[in-house]
N, CA, C and O of each residue as an XYZ file, in Angstrom:
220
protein
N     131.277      1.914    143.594
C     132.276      2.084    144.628
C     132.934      0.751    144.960
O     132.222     -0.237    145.144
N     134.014      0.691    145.029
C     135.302     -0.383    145.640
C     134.956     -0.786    147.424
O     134.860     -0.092    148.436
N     134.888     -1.656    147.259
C     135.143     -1.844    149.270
C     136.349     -2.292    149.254
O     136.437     -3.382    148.689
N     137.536     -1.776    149.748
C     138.621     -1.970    150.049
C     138.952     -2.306    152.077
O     138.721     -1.622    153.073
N     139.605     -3.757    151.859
C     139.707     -4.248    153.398
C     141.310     -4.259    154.007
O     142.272     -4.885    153.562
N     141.253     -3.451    155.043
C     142.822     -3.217    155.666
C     142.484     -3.830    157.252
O     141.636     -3.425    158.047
N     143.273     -4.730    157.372
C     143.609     -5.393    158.819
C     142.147     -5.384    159.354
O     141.549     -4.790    160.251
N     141.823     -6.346    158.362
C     140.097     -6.834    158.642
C     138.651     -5.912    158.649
O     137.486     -6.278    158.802
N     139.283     -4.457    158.400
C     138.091     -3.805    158.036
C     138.009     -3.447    156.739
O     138.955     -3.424    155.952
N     136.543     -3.082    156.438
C     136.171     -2.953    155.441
C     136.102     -1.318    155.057
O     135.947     -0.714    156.119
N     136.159     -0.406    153.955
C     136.223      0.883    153.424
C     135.620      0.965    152.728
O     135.614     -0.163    152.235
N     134.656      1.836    151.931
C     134.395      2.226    150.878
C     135.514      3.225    150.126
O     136.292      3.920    150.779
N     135.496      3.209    149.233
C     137.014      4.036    148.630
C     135.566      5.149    147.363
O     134.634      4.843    146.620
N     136.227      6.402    147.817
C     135.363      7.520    147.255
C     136.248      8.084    145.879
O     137.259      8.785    145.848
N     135.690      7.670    145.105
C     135.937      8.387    143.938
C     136.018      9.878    143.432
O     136.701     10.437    142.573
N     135.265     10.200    144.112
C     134.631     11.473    143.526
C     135.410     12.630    144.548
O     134.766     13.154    145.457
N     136.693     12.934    144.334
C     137.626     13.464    145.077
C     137.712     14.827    143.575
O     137.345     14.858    142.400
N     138.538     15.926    144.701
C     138.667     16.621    143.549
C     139.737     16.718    143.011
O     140.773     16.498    143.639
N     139.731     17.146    141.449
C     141.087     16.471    140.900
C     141.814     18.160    141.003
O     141.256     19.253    141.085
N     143.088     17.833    140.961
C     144.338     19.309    140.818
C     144.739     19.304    139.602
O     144.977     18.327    138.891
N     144.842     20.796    139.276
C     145.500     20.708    138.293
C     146.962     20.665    138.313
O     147.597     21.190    139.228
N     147.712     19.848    136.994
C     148.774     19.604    136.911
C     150.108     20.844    136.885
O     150.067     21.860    136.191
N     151.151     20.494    137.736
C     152.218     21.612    137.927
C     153.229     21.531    136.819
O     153.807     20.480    136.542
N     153.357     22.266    136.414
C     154.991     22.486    135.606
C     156.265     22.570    136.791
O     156.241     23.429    137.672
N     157.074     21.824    136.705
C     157.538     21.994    138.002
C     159.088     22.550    137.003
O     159.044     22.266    135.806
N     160.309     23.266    137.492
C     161.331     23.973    136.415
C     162.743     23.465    137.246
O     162.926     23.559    138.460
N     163.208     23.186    136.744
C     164.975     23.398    137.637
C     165.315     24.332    137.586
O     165.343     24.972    136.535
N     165.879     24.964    139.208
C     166.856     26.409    138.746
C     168.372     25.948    139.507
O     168.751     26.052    140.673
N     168.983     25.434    138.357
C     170.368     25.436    138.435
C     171.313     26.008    139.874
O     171.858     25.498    140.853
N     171.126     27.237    139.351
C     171.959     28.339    140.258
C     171.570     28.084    141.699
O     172.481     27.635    142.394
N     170.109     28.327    142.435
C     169.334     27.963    143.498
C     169.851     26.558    144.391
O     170.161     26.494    145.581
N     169.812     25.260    143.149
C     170.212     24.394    144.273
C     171.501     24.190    144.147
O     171.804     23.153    144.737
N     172.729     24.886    143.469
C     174.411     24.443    143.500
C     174.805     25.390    144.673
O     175.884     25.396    145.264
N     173.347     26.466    144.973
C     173.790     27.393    146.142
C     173.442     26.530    147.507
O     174.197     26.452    148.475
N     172.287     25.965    147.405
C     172.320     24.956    148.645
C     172.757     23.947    148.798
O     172.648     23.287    149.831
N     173.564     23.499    147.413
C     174.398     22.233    148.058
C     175.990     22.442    148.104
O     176.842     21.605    148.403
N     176.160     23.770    147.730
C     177.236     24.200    148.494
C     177.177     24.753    150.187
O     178.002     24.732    151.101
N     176.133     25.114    150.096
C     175.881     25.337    151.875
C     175.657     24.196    152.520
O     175.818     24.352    153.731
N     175.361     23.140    152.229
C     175.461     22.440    152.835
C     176.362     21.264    153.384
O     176.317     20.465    154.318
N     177.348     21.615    152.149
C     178.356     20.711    152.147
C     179.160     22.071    153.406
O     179.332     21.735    154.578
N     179.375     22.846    153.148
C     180.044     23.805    154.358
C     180.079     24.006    156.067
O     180.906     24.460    156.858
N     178.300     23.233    156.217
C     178.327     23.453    157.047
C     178.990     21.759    158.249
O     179.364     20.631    157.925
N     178.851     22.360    159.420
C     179.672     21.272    159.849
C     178.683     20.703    161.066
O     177.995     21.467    161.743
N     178.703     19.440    161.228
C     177.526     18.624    161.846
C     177.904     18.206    163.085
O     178.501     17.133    163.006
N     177.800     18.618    164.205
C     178.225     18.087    164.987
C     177.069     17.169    166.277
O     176.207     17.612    167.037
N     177.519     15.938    166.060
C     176.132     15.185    166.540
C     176.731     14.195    168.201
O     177.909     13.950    168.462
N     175.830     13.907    168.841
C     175.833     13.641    170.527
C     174.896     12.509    170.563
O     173.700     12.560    170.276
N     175.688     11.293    171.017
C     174.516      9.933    171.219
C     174.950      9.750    172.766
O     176.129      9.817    173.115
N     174.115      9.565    173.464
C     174.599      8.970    174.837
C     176.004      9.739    175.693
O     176.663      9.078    176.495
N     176.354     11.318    175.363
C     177.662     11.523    175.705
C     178.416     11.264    174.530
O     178.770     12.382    174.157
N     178.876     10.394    173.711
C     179.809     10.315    172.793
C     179.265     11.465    171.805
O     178.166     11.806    171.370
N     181.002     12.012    171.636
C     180.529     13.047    170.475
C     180.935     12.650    169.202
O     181.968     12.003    169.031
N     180.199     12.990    168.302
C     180.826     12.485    166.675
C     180.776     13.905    165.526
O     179.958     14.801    165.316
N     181.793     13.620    165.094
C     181.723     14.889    163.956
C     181.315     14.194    162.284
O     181.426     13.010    161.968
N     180.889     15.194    161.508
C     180.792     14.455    160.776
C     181.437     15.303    159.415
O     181.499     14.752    158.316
């Protein structure tokens, strides 16, 4: 085991964690040109202190 030290203390660092198995992760095209068209649509309207700002 490692002793690992952060802002003067000391850790033991545990190895023996359990491992995941690995994801296939996929792009779906269609899915995000649909949310970044919604999002470009929508309209933001934001408030600091009273001042209003659009965006």
């Amino acid at each position: 085991m490692n002793t690992l030290l952060y802002r003067g203390h000391s850790y033991s660092q545990h190895t023996d964690r359990a491992r995941k198995p690995a994801v296939q992760l996929t792009y779906r095209r269609h899915i995000y040109q649909a949310r970044q068209a919604n999002a470009q649509r929508a309209a933001v309207a934001l408030k600091y202190r009273g001042v209003a700002y659009t965006h």
